[in-house]
N, CA, C and O atoms as a GROMACS GRO file, in nm:
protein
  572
    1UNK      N    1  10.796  13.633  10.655
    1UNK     CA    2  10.801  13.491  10.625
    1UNK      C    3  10.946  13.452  10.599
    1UNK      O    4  11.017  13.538  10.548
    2UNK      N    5  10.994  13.341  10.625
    2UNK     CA    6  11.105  13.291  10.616
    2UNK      C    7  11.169  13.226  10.490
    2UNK      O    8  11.115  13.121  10.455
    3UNK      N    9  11.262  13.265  10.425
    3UNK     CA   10  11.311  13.172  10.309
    3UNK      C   11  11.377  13.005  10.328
    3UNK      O   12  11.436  12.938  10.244
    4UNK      N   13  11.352  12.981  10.425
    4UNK     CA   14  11.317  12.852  10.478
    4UNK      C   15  11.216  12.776  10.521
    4UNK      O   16  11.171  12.776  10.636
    5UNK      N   17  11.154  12.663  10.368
    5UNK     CA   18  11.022  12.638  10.367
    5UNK      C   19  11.020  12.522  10.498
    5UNK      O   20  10.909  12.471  10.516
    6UNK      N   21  11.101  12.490  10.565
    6UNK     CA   22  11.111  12.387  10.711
    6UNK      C   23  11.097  12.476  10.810
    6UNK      O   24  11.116  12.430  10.922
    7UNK      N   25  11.054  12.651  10.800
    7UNK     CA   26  11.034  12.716  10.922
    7UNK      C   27  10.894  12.777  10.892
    7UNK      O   28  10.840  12.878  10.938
    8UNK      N   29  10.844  12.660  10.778
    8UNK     CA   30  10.707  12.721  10.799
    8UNK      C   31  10.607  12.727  10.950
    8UNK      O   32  10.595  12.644  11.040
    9UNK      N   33  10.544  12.868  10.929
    9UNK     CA   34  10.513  12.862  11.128
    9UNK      C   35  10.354  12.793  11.073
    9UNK      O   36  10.289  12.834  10.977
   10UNK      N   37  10.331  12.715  11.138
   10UNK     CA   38  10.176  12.634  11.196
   10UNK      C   39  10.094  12.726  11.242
   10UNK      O   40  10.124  12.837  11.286
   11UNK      N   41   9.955  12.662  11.229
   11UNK     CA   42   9.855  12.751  11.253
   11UNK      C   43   9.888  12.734  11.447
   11UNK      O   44   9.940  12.632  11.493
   12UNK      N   45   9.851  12.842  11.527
   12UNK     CA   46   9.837  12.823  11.654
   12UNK      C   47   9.683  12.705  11.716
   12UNK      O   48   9.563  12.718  11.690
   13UNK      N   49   9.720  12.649  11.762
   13UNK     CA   50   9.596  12.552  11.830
   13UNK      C   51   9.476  12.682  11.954
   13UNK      O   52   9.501  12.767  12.039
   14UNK      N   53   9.400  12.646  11.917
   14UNK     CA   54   9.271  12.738  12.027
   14UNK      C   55   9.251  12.662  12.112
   14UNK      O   56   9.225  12.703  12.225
   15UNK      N   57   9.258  12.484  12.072
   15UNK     CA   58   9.170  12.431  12.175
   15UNK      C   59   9.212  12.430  12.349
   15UNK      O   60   9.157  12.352  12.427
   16UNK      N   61   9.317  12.529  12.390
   16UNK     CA   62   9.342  12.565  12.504
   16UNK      C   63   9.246  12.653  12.547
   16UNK      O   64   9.245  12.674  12.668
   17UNK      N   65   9.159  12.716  12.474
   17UNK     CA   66   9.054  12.774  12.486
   17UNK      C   67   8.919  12.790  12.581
   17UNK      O   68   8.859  12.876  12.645
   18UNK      N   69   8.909  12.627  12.542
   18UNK     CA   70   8.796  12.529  12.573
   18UNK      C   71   8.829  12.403  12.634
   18UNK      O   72   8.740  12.326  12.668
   19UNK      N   73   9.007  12.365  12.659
   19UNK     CA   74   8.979  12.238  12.738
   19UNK      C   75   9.002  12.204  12.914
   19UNK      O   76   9.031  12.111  12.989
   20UNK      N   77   8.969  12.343  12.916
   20UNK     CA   78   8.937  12.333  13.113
   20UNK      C   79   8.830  12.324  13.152
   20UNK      O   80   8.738  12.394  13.109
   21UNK      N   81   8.820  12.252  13.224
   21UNK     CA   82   8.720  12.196  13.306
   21UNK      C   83   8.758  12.225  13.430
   21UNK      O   84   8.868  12.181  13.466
   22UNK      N   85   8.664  12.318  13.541
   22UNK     CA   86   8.678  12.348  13.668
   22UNK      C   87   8.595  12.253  13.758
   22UNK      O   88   8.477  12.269  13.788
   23UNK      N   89   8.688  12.135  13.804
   23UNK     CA   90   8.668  12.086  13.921
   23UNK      C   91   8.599  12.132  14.058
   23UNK      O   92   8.481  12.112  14.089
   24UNK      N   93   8.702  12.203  14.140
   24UNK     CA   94   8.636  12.244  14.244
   24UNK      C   95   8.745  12.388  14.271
   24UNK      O   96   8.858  12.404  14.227
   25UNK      N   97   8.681  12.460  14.339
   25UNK     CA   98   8.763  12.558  14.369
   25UNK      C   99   8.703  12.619  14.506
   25UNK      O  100   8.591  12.668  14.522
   26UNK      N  101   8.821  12.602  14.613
   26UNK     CA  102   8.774  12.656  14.750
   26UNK      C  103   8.896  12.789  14.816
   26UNK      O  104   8.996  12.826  14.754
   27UNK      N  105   8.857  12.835  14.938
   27UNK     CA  106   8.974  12.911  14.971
   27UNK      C  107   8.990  12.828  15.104
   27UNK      O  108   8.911  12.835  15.198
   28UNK      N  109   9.119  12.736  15.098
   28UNK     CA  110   9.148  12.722  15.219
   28UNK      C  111   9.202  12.791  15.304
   28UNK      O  112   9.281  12.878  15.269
   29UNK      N  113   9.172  12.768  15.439
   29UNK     CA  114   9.170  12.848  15.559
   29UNK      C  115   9.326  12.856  15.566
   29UNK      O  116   9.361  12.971  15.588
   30UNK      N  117   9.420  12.775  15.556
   30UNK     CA  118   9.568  12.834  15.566
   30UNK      C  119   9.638  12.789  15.478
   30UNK      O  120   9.597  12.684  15.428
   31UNK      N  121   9.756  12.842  15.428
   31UNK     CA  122   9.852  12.746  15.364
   31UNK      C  123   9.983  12.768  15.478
   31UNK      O  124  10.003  12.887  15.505
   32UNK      N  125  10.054  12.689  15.533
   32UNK     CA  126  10.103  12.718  15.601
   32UNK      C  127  10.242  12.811  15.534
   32UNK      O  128  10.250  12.844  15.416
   33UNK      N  129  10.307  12.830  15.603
   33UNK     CA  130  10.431  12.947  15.588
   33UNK      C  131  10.572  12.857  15.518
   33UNK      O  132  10.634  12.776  15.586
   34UNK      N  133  10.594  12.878  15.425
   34UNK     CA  134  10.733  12.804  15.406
   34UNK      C  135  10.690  12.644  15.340
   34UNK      O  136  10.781  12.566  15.312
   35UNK      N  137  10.553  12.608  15.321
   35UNK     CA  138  10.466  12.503  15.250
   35UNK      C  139  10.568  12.464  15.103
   35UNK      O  140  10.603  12.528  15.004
   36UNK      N  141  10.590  12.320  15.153
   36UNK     CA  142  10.597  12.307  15.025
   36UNK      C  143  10.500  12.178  14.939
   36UNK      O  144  10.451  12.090  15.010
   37UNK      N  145  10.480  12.174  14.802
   37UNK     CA  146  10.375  12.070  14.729
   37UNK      C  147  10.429  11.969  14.744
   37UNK      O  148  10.550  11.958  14.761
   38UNK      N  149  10.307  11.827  14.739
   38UNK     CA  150  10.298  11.733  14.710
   38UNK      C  151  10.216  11.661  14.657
   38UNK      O  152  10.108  11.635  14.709
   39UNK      N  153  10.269  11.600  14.502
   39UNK     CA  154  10.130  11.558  14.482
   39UNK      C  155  10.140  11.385  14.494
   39UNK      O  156  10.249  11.331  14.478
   40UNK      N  157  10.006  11.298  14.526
   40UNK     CA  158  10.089  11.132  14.533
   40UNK      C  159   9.939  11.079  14.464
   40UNK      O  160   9.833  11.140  14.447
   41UNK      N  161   9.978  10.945  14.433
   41UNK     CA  162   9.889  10.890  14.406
   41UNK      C  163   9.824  10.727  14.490
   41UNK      O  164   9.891  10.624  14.496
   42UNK      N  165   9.734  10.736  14.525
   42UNK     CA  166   9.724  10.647  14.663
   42UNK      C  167   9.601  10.508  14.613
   42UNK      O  168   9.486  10.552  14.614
   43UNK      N  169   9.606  10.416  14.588
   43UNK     CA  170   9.568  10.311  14.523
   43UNK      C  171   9.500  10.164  14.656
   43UNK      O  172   9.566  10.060  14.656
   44UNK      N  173   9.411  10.169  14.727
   44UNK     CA  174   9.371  10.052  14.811
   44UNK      C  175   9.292   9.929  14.695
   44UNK      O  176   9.241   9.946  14.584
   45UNK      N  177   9.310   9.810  14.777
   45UNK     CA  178   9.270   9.715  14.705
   45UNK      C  179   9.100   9.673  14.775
   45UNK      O  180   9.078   9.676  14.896
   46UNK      N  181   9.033   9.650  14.707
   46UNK     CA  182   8.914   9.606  14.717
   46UNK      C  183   8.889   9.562  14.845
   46UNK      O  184   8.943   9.463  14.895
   47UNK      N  185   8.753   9.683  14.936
   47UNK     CA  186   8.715   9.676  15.035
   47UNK      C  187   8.839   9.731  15.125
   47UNK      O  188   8.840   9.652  15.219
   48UNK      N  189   8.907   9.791  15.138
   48UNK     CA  190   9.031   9.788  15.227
   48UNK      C  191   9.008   9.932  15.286
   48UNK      O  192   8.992  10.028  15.211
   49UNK      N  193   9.006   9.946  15.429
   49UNK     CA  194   8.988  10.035  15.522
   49UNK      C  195   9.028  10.144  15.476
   49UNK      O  196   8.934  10.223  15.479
   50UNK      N  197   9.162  10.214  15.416
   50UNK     CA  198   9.252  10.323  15.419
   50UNK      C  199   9.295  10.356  15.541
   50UNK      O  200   9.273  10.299  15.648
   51UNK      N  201   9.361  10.460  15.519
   51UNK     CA  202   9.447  10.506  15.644
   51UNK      C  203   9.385  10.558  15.774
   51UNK      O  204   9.296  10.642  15.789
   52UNK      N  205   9.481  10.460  15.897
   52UNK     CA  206   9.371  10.539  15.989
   52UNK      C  207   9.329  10.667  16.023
   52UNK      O  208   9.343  10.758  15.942
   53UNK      N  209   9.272  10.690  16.150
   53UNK     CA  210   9.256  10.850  16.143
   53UNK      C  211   9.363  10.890  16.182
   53UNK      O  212   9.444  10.841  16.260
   54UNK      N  213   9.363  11.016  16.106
   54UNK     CA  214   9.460  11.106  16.093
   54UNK      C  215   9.446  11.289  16.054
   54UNK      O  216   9.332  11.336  16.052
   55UNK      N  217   9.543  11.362  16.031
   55UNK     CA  218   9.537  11.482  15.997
   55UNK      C  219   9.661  11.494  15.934
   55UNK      O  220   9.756  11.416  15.947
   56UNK      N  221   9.655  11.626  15.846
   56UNK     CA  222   9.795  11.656  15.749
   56UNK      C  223   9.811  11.814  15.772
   56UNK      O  224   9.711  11.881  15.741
   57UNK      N  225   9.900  11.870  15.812
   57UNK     CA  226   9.951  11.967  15.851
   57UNK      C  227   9.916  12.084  15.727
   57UNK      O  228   9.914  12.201  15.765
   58UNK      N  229   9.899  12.069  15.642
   58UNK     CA  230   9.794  12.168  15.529
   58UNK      C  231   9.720  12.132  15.482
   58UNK      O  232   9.702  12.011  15.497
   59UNK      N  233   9.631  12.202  15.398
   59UNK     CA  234   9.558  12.140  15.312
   59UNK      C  235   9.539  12.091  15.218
   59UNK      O  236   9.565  12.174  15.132
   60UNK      N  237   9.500  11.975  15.162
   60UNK     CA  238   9.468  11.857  15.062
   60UNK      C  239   9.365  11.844  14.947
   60UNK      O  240   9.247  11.813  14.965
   61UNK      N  241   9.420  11.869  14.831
   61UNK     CA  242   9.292  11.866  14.722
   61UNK      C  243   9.314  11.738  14.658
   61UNK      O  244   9.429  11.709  14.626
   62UNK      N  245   9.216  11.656  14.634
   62UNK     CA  246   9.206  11.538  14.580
   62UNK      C  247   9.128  11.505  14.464
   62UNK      O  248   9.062  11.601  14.423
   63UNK      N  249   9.111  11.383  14.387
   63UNK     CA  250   9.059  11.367  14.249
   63UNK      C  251   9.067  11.214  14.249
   63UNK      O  252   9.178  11.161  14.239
   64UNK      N  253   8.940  11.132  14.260
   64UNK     CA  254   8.951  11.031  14.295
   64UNK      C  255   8.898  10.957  14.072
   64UNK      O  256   8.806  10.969  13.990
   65UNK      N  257   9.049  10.884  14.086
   65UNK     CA  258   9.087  10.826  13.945
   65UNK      C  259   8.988  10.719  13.886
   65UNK      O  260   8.929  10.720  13.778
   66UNK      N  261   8.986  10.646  13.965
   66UNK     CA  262   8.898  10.487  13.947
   66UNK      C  263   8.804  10.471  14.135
   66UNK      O  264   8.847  10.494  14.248
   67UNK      N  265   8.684  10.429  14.092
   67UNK     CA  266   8.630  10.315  14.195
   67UNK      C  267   8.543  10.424  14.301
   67UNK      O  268   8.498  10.534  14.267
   68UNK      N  269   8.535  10.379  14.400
   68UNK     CA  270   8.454  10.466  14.531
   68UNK      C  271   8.549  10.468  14.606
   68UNK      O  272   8.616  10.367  14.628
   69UNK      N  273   8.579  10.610  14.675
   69UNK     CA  274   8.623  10.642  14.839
   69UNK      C  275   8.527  10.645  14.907
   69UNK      O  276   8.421  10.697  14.874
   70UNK      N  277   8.552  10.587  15.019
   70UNK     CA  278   8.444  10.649  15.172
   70UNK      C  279   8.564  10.768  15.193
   70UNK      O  280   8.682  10.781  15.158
   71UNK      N  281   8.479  10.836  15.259
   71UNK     CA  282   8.556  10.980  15.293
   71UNK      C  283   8.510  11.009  15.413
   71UNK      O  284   8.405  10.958  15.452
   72UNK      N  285   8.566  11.076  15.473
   72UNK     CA  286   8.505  11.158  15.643
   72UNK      C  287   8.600  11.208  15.697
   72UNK      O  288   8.700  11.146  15.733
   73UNK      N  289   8.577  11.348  15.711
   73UNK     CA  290   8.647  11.449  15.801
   73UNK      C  291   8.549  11.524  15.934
   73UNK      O  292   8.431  11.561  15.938
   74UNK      N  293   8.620  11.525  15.997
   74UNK     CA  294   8.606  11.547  16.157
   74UNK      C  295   8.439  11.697  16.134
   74UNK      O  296   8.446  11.798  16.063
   75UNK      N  297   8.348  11.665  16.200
   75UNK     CA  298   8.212  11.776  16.153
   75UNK      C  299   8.138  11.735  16.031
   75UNK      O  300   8.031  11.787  16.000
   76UNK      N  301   8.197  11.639  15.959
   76UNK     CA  302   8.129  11.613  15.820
   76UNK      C  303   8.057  11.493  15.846
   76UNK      O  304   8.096  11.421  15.938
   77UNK      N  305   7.964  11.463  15.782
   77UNK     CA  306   7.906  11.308  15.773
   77UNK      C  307   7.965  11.281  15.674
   77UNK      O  308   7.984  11.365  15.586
   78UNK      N  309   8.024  11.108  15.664
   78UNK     CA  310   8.046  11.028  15.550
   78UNK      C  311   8.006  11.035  15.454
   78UNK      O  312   7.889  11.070  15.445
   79UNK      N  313   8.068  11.010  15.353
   79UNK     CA  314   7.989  10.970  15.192
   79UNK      C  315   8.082  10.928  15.127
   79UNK      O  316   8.188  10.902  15.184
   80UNK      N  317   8.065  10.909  14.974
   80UNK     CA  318   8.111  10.849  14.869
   80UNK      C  319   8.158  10.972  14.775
   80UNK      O  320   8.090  11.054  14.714
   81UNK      N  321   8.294  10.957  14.785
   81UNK     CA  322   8.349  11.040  14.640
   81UNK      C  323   8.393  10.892  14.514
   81UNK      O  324   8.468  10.796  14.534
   82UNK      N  325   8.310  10.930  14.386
   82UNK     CA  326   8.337  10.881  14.287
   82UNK      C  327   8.427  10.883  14.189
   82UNK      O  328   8.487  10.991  14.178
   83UNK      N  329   8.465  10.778  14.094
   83UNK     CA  330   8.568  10.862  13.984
   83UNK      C  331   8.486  10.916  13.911
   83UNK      O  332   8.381  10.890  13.852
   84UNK      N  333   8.581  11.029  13.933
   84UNK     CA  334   8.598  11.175  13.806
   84UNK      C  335   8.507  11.276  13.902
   84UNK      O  336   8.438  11.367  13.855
   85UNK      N  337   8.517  11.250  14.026
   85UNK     CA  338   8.490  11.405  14.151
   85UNK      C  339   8.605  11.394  14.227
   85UNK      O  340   8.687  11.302  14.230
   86UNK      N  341   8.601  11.540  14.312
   86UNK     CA  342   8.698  11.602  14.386
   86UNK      C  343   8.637  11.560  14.546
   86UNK      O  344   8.528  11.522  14.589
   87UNK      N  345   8.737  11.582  14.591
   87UNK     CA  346   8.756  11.675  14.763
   87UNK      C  347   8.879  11.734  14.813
   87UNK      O  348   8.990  11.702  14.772
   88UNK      N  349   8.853  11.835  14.918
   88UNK     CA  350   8.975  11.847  14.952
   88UNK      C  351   8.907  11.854  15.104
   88UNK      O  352   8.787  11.850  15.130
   89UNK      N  353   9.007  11.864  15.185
   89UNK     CA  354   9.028  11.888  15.352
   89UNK      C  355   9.134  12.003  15.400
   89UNK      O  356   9.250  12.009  15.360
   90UNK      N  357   9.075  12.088  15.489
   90UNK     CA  358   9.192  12.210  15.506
   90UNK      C  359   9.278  12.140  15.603
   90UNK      O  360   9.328  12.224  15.677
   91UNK      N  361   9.314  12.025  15.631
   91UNK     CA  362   9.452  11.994  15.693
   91UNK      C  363   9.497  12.091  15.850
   91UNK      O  364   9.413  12.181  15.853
   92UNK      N  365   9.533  12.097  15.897
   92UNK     CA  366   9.549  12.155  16.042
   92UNK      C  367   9.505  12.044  16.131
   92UNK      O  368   9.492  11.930  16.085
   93UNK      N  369   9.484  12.068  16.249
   93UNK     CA  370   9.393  12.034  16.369
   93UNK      C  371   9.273  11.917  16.323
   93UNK      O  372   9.251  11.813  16.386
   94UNK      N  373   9.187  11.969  16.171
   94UNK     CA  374   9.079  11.855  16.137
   94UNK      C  375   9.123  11.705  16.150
   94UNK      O  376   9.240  11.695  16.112
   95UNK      N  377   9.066  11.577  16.194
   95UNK     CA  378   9.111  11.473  16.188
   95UNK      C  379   9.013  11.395  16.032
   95UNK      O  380   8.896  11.379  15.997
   96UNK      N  381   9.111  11.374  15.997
   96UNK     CA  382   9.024  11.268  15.871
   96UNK      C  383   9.038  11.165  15.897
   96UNK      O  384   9.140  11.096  15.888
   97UNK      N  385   8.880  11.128  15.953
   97UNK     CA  386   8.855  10.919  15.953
   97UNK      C  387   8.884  10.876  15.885
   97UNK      O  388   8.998  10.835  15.907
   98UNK      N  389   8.850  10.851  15.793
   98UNK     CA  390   8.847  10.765  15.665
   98UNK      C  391   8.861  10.787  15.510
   98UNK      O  392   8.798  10.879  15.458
   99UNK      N  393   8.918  10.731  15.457
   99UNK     CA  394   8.960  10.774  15.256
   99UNK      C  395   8.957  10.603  15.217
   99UNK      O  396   9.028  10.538  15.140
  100UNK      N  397   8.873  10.572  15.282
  100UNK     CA  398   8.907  10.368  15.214
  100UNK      C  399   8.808  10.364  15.124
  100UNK      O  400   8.724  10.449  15.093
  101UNK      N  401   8.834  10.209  15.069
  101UNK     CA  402   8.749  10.184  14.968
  101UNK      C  403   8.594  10.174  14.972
  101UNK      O  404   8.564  10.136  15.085
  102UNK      N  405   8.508  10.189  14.911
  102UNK     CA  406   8.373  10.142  14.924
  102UNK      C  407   8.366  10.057  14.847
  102UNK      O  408   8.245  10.038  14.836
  103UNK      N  409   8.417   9.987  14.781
  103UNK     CA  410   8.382   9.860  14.712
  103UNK      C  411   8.470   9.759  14.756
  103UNK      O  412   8.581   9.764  14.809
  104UNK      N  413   8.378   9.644  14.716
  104UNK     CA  414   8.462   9.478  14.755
  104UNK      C  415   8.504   9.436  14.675
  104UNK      O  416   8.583   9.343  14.688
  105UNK      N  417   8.463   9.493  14.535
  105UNK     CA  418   8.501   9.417  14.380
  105UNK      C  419   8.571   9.488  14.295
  105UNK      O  420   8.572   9.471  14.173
  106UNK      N  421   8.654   9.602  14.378
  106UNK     CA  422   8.772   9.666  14.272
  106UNK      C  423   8.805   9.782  14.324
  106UNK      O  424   8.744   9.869  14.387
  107UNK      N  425   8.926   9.768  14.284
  107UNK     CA  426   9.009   9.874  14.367
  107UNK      C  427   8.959  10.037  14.358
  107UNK      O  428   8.857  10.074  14.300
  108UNK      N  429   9.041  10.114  14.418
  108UNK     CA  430   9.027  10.244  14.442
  108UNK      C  431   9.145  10.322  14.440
  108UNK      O  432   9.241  10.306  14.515
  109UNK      N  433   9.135  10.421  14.338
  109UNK     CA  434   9.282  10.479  14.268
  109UNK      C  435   9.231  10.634  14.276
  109UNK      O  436   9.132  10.678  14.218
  110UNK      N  437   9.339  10.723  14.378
  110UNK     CA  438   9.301  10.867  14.388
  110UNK      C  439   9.424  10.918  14.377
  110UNK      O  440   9.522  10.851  14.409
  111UNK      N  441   9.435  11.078  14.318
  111UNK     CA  442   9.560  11.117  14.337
  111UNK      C  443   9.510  11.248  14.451
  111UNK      O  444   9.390  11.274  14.450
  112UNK      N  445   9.605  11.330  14.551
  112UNK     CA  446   9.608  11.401  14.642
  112UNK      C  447   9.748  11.507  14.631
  112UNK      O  448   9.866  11.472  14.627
  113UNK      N  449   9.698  11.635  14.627
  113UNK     CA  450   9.801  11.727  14.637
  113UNK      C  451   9.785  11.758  14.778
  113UNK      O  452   9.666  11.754  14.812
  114UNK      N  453   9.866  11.787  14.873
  114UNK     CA  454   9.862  11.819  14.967
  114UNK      C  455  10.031  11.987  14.986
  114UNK      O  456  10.138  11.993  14.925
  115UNK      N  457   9.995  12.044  15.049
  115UNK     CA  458  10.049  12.156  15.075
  115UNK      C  459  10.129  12.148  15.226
  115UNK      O  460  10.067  12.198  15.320
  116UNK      N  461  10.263  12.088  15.254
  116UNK     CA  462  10.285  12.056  15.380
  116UNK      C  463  10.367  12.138  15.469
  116UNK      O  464  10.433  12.221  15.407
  117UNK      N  465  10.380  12.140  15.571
  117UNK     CA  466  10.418  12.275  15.658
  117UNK      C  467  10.553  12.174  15.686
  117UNK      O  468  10.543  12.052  15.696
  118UNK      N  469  10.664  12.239  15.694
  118UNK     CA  470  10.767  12.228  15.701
  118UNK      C  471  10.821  12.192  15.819
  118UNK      O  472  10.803  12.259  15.921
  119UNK      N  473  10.874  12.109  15.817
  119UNK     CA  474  10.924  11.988  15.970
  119UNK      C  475  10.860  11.954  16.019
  119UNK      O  476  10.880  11.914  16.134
  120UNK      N  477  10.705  11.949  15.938
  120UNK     CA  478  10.621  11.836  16.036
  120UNK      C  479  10.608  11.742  15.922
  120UNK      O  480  10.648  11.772  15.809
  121UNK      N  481  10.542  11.603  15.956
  121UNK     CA  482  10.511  11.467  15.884
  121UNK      C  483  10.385  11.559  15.788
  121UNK      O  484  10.302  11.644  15.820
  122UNK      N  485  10.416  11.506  15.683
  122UNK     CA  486  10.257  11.499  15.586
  122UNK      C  487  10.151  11.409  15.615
  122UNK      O  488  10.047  11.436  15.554
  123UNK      N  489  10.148  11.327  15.678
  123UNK     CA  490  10.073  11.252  15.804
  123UNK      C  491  10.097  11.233  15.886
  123UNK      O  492  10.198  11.163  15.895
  124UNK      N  493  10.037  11.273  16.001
  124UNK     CA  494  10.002  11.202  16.167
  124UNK      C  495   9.870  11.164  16.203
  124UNK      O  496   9.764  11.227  16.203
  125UNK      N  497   9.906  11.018  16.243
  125UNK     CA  498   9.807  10.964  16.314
  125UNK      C  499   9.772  10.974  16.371
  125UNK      O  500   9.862  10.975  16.455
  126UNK      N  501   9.632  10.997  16.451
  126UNK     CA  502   9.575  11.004  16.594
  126UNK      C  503   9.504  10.919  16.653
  126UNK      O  504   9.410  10.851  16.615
  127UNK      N  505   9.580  10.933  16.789
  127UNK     CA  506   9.538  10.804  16.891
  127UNK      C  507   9.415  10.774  16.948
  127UNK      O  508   9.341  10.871  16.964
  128UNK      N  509   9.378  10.677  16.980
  128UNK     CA  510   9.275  10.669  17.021
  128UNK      C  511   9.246  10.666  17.164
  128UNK      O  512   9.170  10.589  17.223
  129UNK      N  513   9.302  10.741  17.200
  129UNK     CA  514   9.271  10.855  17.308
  129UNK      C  515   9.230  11.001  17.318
  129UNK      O  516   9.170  11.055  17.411
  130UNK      N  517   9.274  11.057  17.204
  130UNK     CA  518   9.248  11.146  17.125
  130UNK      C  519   9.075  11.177  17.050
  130UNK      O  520   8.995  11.270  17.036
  131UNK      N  521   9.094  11.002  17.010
  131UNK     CA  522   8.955  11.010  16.916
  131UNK      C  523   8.857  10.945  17.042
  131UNK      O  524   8.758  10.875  17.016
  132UNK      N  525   8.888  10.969  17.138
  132UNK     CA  526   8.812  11.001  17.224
  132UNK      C  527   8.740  11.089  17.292
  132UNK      O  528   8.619  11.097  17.313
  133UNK      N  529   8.835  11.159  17.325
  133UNK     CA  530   8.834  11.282  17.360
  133UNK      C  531   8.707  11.383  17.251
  133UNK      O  532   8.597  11.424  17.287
  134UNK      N  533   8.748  11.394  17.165
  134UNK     CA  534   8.713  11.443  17.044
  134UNK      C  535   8.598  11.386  17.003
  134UNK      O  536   8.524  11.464  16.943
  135UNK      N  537   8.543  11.231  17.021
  135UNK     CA  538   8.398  11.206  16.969
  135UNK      C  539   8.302  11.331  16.993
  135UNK      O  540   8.250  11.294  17.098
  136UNK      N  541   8.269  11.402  16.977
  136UNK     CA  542   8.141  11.477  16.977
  136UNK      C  543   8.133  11.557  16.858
  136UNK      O  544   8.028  11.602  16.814
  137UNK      N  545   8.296  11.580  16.787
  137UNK     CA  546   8.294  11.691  16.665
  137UNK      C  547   8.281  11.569  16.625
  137UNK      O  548   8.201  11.609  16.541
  138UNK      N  549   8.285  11.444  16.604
  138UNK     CA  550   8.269  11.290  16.479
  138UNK      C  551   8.066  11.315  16.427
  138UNK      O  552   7.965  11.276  16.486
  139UNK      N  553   8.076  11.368  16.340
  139UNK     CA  554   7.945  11.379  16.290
  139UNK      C  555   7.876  11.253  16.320
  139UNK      O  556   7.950  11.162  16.359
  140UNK      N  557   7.716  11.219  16.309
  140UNK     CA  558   7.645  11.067  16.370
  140UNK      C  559   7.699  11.008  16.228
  140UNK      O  560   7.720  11.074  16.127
  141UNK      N  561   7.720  10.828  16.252
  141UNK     CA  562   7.774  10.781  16.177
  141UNK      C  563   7.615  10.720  16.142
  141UNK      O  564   7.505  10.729  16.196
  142UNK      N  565   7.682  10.638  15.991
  142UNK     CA  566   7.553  10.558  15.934
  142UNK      C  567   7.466  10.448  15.972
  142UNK      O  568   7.549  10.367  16.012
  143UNK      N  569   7.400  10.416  15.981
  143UNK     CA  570   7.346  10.320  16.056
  143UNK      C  571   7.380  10.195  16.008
  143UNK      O  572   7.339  10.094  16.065
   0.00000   0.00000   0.00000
């Protein structure tokens, strides 16, 4: 013990113990070579499409903050990620349709780590010639 009552030591805290909560945990299929992180936070306003289709050169874990995403990646059928759930996409070759809003009456706030391969864009768009080509991996859409 110290003869300095200002170096009294504090009890240690436990509650690191108990305050994880496991989201999701997958093994994606690559990380590319020389990858470096990114994490962003991506915010559409009520009802608003999101980005077109596209793909990201690694893979993407996400955590949607506030509101509804529509979501869809290339083999998957659509749905709704909510706040306070995950997704991710293994990035490569997959094309992701859609990350827009599902609501008309309030926005949609997600954050996205993505893992990006080095001298390529962390997004590219694909043409729609492409998403032509390719309709048959587009899972049946909703009616």
């Amino acid at each position: 013990m110290s003869d300095n009552p200002s170096r009294t030591r504090e009890p240690r805290s436990t509650a690191w113990q108990s305050a994880l909560t496991l989201l999701q945990e997958v093994e994606p299929p690559f990380i590319p070579a020389g990858a470096h992180a990114m994490t962003i936070v991506i915010e559409y306003p009520p009802g608003d499409p999101g980005t077109p289709p596209h793909r990201h050169s690694g893979p993407a874990f996400g955590y949607v903050l506030e509101g509804e995403m529509r979501f869809e990646l290339e083999g998957e059928p659509e749905r709704v990620i909510r706040a306070g759930e995950v997704f991710w996409e293994p990035g490569g070759d997959v094309i992701h349709y859609q990350d827009g809003n599902n609501r008309d009456d309030m926005r949609v706030r997600f954050t996205v780590t993505m893992l990006c391969e080095p001298g390529k864009p962390m997004l590219a768009l694909v043409d729609e010639e492409e998403l032509a080509q390719r309709r048959d991996r587009r899972a049946p859409r909703p009616a």
